[in-house]
DRENTORLUM-339991 format. One record per residue (C-alpha): residue in one letter; x, y, z. Coordinates in nm, 4 decimals, m for minus. Each point is the difference from the previous one (the first is absolute). Layout:
BEGIN
{"A"; {X; Y; Z}}
...
END
This chain:
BEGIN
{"X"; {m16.0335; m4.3743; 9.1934}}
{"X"; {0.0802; m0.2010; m0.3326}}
{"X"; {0.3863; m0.0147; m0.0726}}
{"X"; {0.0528; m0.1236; m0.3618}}
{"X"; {0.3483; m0.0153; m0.0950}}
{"X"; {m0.1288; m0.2013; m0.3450}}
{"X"; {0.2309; 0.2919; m0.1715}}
{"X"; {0.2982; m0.0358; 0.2301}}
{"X"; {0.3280; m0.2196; 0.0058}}
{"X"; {0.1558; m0.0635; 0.3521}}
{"X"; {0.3907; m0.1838; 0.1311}}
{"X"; {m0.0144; m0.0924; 0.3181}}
{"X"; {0.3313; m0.0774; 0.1395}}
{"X"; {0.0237; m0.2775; 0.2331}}
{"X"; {m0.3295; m0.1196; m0.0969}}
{"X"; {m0.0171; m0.4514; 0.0522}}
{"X"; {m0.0744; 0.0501; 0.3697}}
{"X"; {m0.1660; 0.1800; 0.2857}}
{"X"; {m0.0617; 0.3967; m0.0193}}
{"X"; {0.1211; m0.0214; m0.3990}}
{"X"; {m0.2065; m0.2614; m0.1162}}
{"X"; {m0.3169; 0.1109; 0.1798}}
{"X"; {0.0874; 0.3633; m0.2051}}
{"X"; {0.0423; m0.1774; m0.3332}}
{"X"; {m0.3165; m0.1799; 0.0651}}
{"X"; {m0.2344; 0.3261; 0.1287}}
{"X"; {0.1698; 0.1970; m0.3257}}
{"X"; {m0.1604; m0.3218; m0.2058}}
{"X"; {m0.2779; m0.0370; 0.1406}}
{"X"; {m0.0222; 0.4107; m0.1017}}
{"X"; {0.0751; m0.0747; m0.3572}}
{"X"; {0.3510; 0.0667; m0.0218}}
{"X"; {0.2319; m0.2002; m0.1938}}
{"X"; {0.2753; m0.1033; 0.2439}}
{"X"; {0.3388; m0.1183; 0.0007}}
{"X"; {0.1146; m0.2097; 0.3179}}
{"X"; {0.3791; m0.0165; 0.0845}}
{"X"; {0.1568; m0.2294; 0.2347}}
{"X"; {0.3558; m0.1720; m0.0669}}
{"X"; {m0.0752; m0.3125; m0.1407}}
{"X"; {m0.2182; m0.0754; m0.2761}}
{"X"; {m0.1516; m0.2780; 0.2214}}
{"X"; {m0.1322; 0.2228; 0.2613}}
{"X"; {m0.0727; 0.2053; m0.2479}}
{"X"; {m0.2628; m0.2289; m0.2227}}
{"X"; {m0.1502; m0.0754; 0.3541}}
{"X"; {m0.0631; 0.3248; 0.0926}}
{"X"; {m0.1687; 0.0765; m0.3533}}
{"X"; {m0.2371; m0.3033; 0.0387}}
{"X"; {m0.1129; 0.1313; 0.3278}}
{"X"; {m0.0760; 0.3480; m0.1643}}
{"X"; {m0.1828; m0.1598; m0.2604}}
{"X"; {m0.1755; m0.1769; 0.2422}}
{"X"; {m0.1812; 0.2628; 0.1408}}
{"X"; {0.0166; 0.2007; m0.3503}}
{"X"; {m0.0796; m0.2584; m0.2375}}
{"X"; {m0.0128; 0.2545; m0.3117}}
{"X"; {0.2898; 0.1755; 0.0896}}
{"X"; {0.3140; 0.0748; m0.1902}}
{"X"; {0.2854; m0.1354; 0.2248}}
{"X"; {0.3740; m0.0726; m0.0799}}
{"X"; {0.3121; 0.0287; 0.2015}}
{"X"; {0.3719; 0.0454; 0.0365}}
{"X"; {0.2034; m0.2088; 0.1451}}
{"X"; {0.3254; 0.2367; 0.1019}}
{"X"; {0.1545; 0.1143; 0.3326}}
{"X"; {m0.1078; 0.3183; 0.0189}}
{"X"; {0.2675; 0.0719; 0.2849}}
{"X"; {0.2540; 0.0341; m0.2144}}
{"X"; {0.0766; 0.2547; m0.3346}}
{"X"; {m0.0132; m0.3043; m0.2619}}
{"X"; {m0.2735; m0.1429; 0.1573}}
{"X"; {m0.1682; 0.3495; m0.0249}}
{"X"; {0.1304; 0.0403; m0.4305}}
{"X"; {m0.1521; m0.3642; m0.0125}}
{"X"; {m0.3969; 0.1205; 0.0834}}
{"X"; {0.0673; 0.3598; m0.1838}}
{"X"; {0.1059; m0.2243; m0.3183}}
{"X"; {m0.2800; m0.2135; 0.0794}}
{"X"; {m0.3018; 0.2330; 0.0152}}
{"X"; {0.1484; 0.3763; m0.0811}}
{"X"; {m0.2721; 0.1827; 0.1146}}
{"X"; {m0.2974; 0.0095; 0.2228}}
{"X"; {m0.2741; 0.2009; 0.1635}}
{"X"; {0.0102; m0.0937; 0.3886}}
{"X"; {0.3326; m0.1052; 0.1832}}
{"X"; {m0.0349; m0.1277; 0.3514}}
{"X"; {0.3220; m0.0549; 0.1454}}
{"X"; {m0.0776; m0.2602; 0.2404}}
{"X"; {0.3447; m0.1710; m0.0226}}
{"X"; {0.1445; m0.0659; 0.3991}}
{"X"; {0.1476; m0.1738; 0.1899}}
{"X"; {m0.0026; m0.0176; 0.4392}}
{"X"; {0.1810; m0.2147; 0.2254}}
{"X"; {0.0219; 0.0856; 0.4148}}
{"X"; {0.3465; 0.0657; 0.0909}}
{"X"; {0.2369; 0.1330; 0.2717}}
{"X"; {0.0959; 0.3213; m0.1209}}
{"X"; {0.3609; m0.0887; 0.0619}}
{"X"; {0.0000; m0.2847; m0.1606}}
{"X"; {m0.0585; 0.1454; m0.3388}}
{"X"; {0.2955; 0.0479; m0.2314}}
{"X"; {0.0617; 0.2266; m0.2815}}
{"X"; {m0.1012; m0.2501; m0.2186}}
{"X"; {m0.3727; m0.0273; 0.1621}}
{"X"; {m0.0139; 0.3590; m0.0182}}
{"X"; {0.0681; m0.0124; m0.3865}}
{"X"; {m0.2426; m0.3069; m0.0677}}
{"X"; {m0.2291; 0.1895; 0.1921}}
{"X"; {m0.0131; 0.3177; m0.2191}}
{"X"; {0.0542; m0.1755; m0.3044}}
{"X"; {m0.3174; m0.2109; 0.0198}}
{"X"; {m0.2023; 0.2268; 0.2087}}
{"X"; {0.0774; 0.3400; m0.1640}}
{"X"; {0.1901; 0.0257; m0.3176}}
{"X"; {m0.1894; m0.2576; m0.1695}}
{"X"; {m0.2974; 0.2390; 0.0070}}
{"X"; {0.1944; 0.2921; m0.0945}}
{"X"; {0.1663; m0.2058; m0.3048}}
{"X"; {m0.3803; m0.0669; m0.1272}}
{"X"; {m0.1691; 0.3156; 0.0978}}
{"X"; {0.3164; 0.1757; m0.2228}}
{"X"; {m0.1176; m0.2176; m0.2646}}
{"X"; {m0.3592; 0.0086; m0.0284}}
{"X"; {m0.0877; 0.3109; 0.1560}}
{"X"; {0.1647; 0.1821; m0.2695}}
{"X"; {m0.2385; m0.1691; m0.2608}}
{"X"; {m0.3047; 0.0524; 0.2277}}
{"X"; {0.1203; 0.4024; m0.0047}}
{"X"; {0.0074; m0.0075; m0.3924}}
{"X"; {m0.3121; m0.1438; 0.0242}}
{"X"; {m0.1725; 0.2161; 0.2397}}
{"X"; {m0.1108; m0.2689; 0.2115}}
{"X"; {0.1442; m0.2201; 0.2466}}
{"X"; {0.0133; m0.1652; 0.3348}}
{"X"; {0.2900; m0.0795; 0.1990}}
{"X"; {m0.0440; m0.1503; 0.3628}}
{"X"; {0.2916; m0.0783; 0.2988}}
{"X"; {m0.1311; m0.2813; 0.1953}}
{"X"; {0.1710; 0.1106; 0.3323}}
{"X"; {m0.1061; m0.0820; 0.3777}}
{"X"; {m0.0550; 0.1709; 0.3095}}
{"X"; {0.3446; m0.1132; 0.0886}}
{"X"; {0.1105; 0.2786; m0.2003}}
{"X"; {m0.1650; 0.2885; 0.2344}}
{"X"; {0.0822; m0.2483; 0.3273}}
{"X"; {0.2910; m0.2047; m0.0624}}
{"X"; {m0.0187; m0.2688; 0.1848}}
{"X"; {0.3330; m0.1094; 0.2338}}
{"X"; {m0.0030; m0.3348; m0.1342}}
{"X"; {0.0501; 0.0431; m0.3560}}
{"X"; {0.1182; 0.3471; m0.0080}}
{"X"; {0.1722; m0.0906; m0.3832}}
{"X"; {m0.3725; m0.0463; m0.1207}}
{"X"; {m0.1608; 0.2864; 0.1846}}
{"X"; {0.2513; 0.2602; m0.1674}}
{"X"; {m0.0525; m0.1201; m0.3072}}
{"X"; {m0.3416; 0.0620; 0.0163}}
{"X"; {0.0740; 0.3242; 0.0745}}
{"X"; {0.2215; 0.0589; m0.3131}}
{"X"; {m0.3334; m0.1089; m0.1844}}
{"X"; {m0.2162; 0.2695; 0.1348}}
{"X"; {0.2946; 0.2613; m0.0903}}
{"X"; {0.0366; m0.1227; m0.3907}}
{"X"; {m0.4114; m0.0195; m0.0098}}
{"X"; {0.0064; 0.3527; 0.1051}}
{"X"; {0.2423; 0.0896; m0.2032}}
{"X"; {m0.1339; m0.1756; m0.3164}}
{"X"; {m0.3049; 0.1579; 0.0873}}
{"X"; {0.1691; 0.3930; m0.0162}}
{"X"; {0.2038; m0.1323; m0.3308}}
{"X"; {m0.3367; m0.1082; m0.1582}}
{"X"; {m0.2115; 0.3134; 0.0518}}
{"X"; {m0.2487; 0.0784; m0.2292}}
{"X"; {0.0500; m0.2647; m0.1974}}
{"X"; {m0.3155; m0.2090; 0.0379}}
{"X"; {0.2053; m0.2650; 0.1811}}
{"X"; {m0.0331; m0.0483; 0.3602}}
{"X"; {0.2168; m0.1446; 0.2473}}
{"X"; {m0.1025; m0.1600; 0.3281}}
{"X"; {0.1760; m0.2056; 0.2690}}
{"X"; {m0.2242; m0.2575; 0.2419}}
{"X"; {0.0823; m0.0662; 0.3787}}
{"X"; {m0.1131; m0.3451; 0.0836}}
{"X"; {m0.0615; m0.1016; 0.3434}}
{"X"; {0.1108; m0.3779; 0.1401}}
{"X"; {m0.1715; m0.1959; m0.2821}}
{"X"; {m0.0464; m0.3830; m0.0115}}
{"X"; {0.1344; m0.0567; m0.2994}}
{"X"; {0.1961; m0.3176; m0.1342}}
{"X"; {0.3632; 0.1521; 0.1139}}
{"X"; {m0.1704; 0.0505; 0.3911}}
{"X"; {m0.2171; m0.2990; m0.0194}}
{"X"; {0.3273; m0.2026; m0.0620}}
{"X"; {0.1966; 0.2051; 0.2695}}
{"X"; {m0.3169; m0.0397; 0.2611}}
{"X"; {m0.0412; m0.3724; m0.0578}}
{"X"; {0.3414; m0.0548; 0.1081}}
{"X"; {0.0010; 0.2197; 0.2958}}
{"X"; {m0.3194; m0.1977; 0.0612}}
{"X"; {0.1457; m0.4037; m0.0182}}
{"X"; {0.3170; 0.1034; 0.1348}}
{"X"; {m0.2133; 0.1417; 0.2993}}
{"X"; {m0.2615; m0.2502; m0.0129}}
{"X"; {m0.2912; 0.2105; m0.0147}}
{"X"; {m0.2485; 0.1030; m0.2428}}
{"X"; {0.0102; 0.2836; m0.3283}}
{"X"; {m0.2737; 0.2170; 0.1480}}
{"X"; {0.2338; m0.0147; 0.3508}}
{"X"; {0.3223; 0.1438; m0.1562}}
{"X"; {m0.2320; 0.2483; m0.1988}}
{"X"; {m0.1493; 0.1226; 0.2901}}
{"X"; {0.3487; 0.0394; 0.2211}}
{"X"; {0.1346; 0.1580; m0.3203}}
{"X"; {m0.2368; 0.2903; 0.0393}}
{"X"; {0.0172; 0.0600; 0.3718}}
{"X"; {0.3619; m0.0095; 0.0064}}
{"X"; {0.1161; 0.1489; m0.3181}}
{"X"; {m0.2729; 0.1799; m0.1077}}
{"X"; {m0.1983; 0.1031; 0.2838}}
{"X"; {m0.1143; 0.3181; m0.2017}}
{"X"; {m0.2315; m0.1814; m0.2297}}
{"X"; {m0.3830; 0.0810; m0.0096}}
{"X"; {m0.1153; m0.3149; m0.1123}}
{"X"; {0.2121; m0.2399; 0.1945}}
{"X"; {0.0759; m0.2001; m0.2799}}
{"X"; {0.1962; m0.0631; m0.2733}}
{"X"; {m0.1080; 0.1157; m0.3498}}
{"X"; {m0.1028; m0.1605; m0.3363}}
{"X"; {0.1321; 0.0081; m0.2880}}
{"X"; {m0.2782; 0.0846; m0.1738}}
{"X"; {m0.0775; 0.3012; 0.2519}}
{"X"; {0.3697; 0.1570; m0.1718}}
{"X"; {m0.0723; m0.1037; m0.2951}}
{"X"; {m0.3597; 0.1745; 0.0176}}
{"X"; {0.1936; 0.3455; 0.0673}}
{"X"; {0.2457; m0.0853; m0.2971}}
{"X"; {m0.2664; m0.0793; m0.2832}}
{"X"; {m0.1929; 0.3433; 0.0869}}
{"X"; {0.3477; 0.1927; m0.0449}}
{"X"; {0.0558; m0.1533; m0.3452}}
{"X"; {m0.3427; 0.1528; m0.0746}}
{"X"; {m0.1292; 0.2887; m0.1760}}
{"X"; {m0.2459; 0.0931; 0.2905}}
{"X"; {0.3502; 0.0548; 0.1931}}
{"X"; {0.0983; 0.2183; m0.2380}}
{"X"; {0.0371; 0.2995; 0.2530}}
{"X"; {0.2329; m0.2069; 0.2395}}
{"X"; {0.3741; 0.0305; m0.0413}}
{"X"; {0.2900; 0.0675; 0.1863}}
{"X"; {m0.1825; m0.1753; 0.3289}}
{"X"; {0.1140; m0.2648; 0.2419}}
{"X"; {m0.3540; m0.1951; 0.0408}}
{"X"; {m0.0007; m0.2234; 0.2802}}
{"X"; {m0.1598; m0.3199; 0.0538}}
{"X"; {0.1497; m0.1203; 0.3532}}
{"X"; {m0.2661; m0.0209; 0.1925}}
{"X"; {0.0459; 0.2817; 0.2061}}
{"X"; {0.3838; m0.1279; 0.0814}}
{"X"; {0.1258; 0.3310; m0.0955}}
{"X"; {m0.0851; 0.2408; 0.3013}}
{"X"; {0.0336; 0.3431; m0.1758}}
{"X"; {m0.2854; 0.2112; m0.1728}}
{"X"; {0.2292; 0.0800; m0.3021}}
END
């Protein structure tokens, strides 16, 4: 199968590190002219020499903005007013004791997690509509089909994101735009790789030990016994922003590695 997105324009939110940038660099590598977002301009210009790293001739620019708040959001709409693809990768995850999170945790939570993709899919899906053509993705988790006790905050979050992909979706119909959400599994990506490396001095063991204890206590479920790339999400997310995926909308695709023990 040959994607070319040479004709496309993509945003993905949350885009210097992990899951994002390995989506901003798969949509390059594709063709598509991509916009990284992160909030500082720093990051930012790193993140965009990466890209171009592995996409020497492609067109890459960013947005330095927090994307977790409504100015933040009018900042990037001023910024680039339209596009083709929108992955809403923007999140945020922190364990915690369910009663130890206040009202205002709650709030940050939604507020970076959901409503900054609903802001930007008001936007720009509106313009992809007029246009008859148009992408919008919701990266969520598997979190948001099993919440998971210690960060309940996160997990129902991720379940709001299914709901307004869905949603979208219905809103959307027949309009040549299609609107998908992704369920990652564990992944290893910069966030986790931080979070495992300190489990792993505080504990005074290795990575690969933590990863491993990670699986067969939390997530048990999982078919490969591992955690997951960010490449293998970002795999699912470039075919979804294609036109050989066309005939996919409305869905929940899944790449957990078997976490999720349901057939639908």
């Amino acid at each position: 199968m040959n994607i070319d997105l040479s004709k496309r324009s993509a945003i993905v939110t949350g885009s210097t590190a992990g899951i994002g940038l390995a989506i901003a660099t798969g949509l390059a590598v594709a063709g598509a002219k991509v916009v990284i977002t992160g909030r500082t301009q720093a990051r930012v210009d790193e993140a965009i020499a990466a890209v171009k790293k592995a996409a020497p001739s492609a067109t890459v620019t960013g947005v330095a903005a927090d994307l977790g708040t409504a100015e933040g959001a009018a900042a990037l709409i001023k910024a680039v007013p339209e596009t083709d693809i929108l992955v809403n990768n923007l999140g945020i995850f922190e364990p915690k004791d369910f009663f130890a999170i206040d009202d205002a945790e709650w709030t940050r939570f939604f507020e970076v997690n959901v409503n900054s993709g609903v802001r930007l899919s008001r936007h720009y899906a509106r313009g992809m509509a007029g246009r008859g053509w148009g992408r919008v993705q919701f990266i969520s988790s598997e979190s948001g089909i099993q919440v998971p006790a210690e960060m309940v905050h996160y997990g129902v979050t991720k379940t709001a994101q299914l709901g307004v992909s869905r949603g979208l979706a219905e809103v959307l119909s027949g309009t040549g735009v299609t609107v998908n959400a992704i369920l990652p599994g564990p992944t290893l990506s910069e966030g986790v790789s931080e979070f495992f490396g300190k489990i792993a001095k505080d504990q005074g063991t290795t990575m690969e030990a933590v990863e491993k204890d990670f699986i067969q206590t939390h997530r048990p479920t999982s078919l490969i016994k591992r955690l997951l790339s960010v490449e293998e999400v970002a795999n699912a997310s470039v075919y979804l922003a294609s036109e050989q995926a066309s005939g996919t909308t409305g869905a929940a695709i899944r790449v957990d590695g078997g976490v999720t023990r349901s057939i639908i």
